[in-house]
NUDRENLO-161036 format. One record per residue (C-alpha): chain; residue number from 1; residue in three letters; x, y negated, z negated. Coordinates in steps of 0.02 Angstrom, whole numbers. Layout:
N
[A,NUM,ALA,[X,Y,Z]]
...
This chain:
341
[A,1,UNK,[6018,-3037,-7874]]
[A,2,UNK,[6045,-3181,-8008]]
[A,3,UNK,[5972,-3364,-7988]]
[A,4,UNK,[6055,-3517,-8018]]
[A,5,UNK,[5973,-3701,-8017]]
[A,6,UNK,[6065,-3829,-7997]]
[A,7,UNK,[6011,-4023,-8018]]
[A,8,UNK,[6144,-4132,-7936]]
[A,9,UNK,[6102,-4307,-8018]]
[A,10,UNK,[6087,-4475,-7928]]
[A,11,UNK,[6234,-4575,-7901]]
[A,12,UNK,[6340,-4401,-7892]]
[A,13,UNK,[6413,-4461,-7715]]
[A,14,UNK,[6511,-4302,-7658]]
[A,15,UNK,[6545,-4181,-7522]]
[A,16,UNK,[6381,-4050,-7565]]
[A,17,UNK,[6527,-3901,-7632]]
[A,18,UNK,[6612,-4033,-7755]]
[A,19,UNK,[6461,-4090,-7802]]
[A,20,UNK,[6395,-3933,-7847]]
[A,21,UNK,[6545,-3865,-7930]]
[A,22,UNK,[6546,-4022,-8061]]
[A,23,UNK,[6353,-4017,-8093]]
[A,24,UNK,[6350,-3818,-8113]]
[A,25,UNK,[6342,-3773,-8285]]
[A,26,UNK,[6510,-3711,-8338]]
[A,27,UNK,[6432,-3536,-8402]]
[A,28,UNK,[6400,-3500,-8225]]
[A,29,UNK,[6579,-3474,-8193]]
[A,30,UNK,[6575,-3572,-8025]]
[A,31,UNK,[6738,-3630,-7936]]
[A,32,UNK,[6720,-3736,-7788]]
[A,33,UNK,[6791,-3628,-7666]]
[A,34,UNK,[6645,-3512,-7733]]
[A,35,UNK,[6518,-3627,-7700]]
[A,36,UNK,[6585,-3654,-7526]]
[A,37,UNK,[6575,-3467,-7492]]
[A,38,UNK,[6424,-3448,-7577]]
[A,39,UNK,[6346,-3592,-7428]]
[A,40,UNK,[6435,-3532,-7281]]
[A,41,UNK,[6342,-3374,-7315]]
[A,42,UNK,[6182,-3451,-7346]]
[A,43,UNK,[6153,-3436,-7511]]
[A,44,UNK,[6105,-3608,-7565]]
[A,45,UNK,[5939,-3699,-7545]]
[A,46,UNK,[5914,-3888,-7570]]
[A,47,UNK,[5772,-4026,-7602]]
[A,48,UNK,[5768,-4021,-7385]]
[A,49,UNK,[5773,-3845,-7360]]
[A,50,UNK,[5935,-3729,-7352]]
[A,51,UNK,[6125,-3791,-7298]]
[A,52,UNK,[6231,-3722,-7240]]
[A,53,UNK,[6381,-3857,-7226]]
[A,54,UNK,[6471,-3881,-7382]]
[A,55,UNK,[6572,-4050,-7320]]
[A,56,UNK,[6400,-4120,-7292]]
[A,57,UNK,[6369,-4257,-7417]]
[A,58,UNK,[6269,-4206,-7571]]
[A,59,UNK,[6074,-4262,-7594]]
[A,60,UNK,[5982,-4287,-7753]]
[A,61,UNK,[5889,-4146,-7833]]
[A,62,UNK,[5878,-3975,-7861]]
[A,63,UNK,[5990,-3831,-7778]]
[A,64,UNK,[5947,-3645,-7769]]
[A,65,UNK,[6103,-3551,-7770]]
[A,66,UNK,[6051,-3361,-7761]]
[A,67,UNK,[6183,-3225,-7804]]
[A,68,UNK,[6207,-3057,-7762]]
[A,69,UNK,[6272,-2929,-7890]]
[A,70,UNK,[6468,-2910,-7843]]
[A,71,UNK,[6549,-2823,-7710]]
[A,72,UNK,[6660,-2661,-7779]]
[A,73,UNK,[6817,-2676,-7721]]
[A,74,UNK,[6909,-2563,-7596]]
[A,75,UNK,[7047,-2497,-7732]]
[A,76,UNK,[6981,-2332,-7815]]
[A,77,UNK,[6966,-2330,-8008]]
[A,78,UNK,[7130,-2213,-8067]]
[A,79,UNK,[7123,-2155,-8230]]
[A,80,UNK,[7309,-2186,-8258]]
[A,81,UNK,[7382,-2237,-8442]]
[A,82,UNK,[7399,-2433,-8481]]
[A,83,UNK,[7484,-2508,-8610]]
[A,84,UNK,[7363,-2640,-8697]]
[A,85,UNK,[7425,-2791,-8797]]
[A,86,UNK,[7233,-2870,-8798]]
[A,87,UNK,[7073,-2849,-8727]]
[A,88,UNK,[6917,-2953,-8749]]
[A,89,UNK,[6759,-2976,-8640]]
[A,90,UNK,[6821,-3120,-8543]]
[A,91,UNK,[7040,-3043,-8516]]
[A,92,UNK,[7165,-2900,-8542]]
[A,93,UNK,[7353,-2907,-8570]]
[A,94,UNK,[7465,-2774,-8525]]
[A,95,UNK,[7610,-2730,-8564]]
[A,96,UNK,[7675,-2667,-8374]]
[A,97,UNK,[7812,-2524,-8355]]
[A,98,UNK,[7941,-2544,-8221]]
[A,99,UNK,[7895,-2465,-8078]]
[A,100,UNK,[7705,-2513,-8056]]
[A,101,UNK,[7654,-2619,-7926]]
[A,102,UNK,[7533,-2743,-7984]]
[A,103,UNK,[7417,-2740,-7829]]
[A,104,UNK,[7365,-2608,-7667]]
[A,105,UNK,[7472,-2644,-7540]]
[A,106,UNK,[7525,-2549,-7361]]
[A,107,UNK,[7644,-2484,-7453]]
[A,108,UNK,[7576,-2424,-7622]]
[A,109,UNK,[7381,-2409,-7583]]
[A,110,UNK,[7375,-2305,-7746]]
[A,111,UNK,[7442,-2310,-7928]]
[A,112,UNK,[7433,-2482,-7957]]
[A,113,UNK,[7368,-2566,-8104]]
[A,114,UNK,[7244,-2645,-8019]]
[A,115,UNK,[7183,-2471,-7996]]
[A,116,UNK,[7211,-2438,-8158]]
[A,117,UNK,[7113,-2557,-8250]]
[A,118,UNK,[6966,-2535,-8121]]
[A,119,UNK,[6965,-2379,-8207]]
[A,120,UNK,[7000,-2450,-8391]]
[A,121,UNK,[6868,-2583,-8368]]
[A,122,UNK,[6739,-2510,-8291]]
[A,123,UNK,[6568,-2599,-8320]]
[A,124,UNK,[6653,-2730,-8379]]
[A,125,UNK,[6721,-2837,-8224]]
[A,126,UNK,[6601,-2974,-8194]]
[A,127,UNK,[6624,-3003,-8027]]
[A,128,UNK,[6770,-3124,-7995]]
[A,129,UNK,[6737,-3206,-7805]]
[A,130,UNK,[6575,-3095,-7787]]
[A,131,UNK,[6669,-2943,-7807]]
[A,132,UNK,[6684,-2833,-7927]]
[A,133,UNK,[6892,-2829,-7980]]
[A,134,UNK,[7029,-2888,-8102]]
[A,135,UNK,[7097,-3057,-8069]]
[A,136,UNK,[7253,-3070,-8052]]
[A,137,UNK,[7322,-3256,-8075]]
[A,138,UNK,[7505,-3207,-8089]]
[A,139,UNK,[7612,-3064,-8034]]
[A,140,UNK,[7767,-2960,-8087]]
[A,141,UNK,[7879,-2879,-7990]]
[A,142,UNK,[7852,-2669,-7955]]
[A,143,UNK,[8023,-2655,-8061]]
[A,144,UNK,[8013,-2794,-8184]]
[A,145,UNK,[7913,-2724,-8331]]
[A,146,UNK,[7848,-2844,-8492]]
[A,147,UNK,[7692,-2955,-8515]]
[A,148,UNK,[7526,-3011,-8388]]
[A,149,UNK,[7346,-3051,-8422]]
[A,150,UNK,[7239,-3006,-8305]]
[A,151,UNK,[7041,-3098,-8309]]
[A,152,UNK,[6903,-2996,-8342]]
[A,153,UNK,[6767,-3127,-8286]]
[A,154,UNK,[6776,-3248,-8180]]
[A,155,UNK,[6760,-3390,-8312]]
[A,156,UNK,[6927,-3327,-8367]]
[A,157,UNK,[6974,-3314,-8184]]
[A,158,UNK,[6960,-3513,-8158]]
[A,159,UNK,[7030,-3560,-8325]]
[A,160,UNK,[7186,-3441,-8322]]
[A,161,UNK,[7220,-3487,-8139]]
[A,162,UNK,[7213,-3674,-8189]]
[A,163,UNK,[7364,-3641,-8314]]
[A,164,UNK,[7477,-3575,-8215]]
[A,165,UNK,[7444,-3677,-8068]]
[A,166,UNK,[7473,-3839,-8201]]
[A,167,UNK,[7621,-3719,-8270]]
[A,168,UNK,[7575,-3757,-8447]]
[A,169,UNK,[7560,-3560,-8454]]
[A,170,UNK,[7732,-3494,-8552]]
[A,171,UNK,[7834,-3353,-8495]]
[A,172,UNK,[7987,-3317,-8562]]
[A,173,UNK,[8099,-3173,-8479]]
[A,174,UNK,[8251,-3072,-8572]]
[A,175,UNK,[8385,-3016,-8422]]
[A,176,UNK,[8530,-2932,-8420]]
[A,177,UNK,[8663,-2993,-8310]]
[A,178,UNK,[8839,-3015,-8216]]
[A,179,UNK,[8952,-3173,-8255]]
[A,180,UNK,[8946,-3294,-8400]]
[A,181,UNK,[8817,-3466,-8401]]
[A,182,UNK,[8974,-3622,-8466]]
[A,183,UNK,[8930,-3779,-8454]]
[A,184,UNK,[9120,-3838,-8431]]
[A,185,UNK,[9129,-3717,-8262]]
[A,186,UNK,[9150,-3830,-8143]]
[A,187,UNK,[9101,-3692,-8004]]
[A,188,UNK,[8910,-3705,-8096]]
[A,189,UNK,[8922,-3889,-8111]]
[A,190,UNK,[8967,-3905,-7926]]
[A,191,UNK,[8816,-3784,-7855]]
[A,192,UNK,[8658,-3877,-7783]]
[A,193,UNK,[8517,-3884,-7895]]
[A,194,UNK,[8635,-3818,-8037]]
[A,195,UNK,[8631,-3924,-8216]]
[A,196,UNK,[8646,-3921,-8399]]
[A,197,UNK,[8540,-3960,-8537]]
[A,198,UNK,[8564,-3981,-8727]]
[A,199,UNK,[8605,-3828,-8803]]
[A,200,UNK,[8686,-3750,-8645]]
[A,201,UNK,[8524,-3719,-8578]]
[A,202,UNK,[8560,-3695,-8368]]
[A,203,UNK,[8413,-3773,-8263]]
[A,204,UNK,[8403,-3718,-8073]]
[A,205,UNK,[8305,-3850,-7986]]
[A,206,UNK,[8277,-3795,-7787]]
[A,207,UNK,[8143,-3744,-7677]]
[A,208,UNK,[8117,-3553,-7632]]
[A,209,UNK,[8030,-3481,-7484]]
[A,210,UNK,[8028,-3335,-7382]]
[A,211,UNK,[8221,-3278,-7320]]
[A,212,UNK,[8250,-3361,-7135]]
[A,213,UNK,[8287,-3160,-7060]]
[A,214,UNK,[8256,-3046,-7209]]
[A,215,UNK,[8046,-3052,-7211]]
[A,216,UNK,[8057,-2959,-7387]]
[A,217,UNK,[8182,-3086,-7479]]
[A,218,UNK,[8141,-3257,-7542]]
[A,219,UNK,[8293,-3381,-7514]]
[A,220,UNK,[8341,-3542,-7593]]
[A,221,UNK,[8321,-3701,-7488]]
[A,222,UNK,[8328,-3888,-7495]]
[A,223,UNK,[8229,-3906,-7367]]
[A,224,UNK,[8084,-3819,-7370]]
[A,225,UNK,[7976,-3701,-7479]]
[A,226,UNK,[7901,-3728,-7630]]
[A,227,UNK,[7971,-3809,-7779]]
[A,228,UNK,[8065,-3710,-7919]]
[A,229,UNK,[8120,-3714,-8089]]
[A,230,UNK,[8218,-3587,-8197]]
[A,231,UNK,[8306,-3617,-8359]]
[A,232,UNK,[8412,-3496,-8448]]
[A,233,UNK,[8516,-3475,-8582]]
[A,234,UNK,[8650,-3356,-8650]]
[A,235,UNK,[8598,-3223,-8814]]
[A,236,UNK,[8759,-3110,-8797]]
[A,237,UNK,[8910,-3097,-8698]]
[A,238,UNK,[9008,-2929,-8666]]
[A,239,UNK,[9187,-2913,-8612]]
[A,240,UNK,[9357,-2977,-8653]]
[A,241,UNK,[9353,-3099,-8564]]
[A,242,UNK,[9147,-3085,-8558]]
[A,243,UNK,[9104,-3029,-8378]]
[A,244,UNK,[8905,-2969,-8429]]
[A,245,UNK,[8785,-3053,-8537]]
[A,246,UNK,[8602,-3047,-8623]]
[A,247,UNK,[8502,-3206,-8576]]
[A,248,UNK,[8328,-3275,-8590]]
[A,249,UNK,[8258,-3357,-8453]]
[A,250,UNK,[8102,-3481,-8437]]
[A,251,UNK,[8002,-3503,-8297]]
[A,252,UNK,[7944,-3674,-8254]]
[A,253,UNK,[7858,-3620,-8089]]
[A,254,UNK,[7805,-3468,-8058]]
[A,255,UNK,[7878,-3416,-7874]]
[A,256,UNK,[7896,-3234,-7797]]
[A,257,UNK,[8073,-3163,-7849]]
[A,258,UNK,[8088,-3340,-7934]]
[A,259,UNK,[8216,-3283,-8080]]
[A,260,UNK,[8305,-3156,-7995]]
[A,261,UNK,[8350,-3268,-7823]]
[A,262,UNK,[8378,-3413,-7946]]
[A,263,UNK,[8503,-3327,-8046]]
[A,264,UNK,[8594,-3249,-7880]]
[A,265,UNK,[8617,-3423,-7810]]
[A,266,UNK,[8709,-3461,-7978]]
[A,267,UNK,[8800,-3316,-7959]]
[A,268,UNK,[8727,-3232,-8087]]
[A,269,UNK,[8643,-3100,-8025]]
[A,270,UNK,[8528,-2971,-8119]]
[A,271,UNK,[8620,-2815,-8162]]
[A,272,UNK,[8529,-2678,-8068]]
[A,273,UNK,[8454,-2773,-7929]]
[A,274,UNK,[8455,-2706,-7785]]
[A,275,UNK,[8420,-2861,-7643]]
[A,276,UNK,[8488,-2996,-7752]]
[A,277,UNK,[8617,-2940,-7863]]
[A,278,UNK,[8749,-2920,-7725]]
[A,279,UNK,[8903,-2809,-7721]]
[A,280,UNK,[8951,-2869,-7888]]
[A,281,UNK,[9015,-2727,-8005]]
[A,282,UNK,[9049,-2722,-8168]]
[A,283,UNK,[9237,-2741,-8235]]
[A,284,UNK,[9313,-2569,-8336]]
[A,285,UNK,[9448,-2665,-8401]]
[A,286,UNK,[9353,-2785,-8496]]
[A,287,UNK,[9211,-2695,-8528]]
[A,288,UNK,[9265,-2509,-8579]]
[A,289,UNK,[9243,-2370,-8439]]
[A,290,UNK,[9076,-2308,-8527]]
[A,291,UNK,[9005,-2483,-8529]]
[A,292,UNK,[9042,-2513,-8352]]
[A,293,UNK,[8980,-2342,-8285]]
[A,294,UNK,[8809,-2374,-8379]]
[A,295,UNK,[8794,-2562,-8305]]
[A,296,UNK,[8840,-2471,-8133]]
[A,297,UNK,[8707,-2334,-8165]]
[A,298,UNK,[8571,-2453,-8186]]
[A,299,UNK,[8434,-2410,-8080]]
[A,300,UNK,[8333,-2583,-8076]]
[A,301,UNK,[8344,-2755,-8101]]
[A,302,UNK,[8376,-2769,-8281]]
[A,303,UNK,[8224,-2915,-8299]]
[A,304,UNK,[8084,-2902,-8424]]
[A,305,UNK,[7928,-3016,-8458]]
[A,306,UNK,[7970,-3011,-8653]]
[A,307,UNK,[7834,-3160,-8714]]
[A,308,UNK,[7669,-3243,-8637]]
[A,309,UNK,[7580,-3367,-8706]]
[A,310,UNK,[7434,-3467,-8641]]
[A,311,UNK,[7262,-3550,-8697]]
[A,312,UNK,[7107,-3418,-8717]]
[A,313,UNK,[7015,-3500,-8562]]
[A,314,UNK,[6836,-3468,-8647]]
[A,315,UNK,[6882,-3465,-8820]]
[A,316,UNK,[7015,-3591,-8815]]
[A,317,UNK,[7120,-3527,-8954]]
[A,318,UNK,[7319,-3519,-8913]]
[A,319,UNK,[7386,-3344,-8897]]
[A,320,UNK,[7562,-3278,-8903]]
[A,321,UNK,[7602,-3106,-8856]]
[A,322,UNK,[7776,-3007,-8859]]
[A,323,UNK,[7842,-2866,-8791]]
[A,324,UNK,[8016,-2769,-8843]]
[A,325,UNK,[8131,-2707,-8735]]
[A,326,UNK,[8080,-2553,-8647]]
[A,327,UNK,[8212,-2400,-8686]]
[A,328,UNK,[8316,-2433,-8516]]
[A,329,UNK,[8365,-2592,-8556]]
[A,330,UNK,[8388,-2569,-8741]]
[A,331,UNK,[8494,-2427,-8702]]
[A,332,UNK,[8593,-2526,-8574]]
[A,333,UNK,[8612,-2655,-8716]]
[A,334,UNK,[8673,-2515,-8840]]
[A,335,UNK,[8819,-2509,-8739]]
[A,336,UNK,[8865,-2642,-8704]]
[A,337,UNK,[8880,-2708,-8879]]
[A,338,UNK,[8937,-2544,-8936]]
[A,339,UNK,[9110,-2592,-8806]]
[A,340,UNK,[9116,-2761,-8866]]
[A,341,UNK,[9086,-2725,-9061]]
């Protein structure tokens, strides 16, 4: 069990878990929600004794805020192959492949990489919310594969989590998919939450939230959800006249499904995916029959985290990290400017 004291100064006139949270010293790694854990379960002593009501309002003096070493989470350690872009005491990027889920669900209780890198960083997880287990502060999907840090510490935790909630984290995605992104299409220009930017650059603007009969889709709405913004913007085009083409998408927000139900409401849906892209195939005639048969073939959403960048929350140095095109998509790509060469 570790000890922390804590001197709230006078004039400090909070609620006793804010108040705590701003005096703690920031090498102890303590959020608020933490703190208000950390009283509810009787943890914390002050000058009158211990408290146990974190709304209460904060005296002056000295807090005893006792520890215990972290909880190991319920996800087994498996010893299963990562792909690391950078590791240091405090975070890890990885480089995900499709088909891993990022965290144990119902569904996939096993072979996720957060039972991966319980395994990979073993000894070295420092207890994020008293237990002992990677934090995750953003997600990809099973079949997207690219870029994701993942804290170490829970330092790291607070800091990365504090990016992408103020979304000054960047993401940029590379996609493959159906139709063609022109500003002068007036069926774009007419879609709700549809505009242009300089340089051709689409912006989706709408709220997403869960589907209103389809519990495992998100769905666009305008009037309730949470807010959402995608850009994107065209590399390539394939086809005469171009029916398929290579784009980069940004993410403003960072919403479940947030690209892929963004681009499907544009009509633009993600070659390969299987609950947004629709019924949409591709066209033989102007893409070649070998082109079209590959697009058709495609087994997953053609989506992949290609760059991350964010601010080392300890160190504070500004990292960028890329990832190239897995062989699926690459191949996919191949073709498709092998017909259109």
């Amino acid at each position: 069990m570790a000890e922390i004291l804590i001197t709230i100064p006078e004039g400090l006139s909070e609620r006793l878990d804010k108040a705590l949270a701003l005096a703690a010293p920031e090498q102890a790694a303590l959020s608020r929600s933490r703190l208000a854990k950390l009283i509810a379960d009787g943890a914390v002593t002050g000058p009158s004794g211990p408290v146990a009501d974190g709304k209460a309002r904060a005296e002056t003096g000295d807090y005893l805020i006792r520890i215990n070493e972290p909880e190991p989470l319920d996800a087994q350690p498996e010893a299963i192959p990562l792909s690391v872009a950078h590791e240091d005491e405090d975070l890890i990027v990885i480089d995900k492949p499709a088909g891993m889920v990022v965290h144990p669900a119902p569904g996939a209780p096993s072979g996720t990489l957060v039972n991966a890198l319980l395994a990979h960083c073993a000894g070295s997880l420092s207890g994020i919310g008293g237990t002992a287990r990677p934090g995750i502060v953003h997600r990809i999907d099973k079949e997207t594969s690219g870029l994701l840090v993942v804290a170490k510490t829970d330092r790291a935790h607070q800091g990365l989590a504090r990016q992408f909630a103020d979304h000054t984290a960047r993401r940029r995605y590379i996609a493959i998919a159906h139709g063609m992104i022109d500003p002068a299409d007036p069926r774009l220009r007419g879609l709700p939450g549809v505009s242009f930017e300089a340089g051709g650059v689409l912006r989706i603007a709408t709220m997403i939230g869960r589907h209103p009969t389809d519990r495992q889709r998100q769905a666009v709405s305008f009037h309730s959800g949470r807010h959402a913004v995608t850009r994107a913007r065209v590399l390539e085009t394939f086809g005469t006249p171009p029916t398929a083409m290579l784009v980069e998408c940004w993410l403003e927000t960072g919403r479940t499904h947030q690209i892929r139900v963004h681009m499907a409401h544009a009509g633009l849906g993600l070659v390969g995916d299987p609950v947004y892209g629709g019924n949409r195939r591709a066209s033989a005639r102007a893409l070649g029959t070998d082109a079209a048969a590959a697009v058709a073939a495609f087994s997953r959403q053609a989506l992949h985290a290609a760059e991350l960048g964010f601010e080392h929350p300890v160190s504070g140095e500004t990292l960028t990290f890329t990832s190239p095109l897995p062989p699926d998509m690459a191949g996919l790509l191949a073709k498709l400017r092998e017909a259109s060469g």
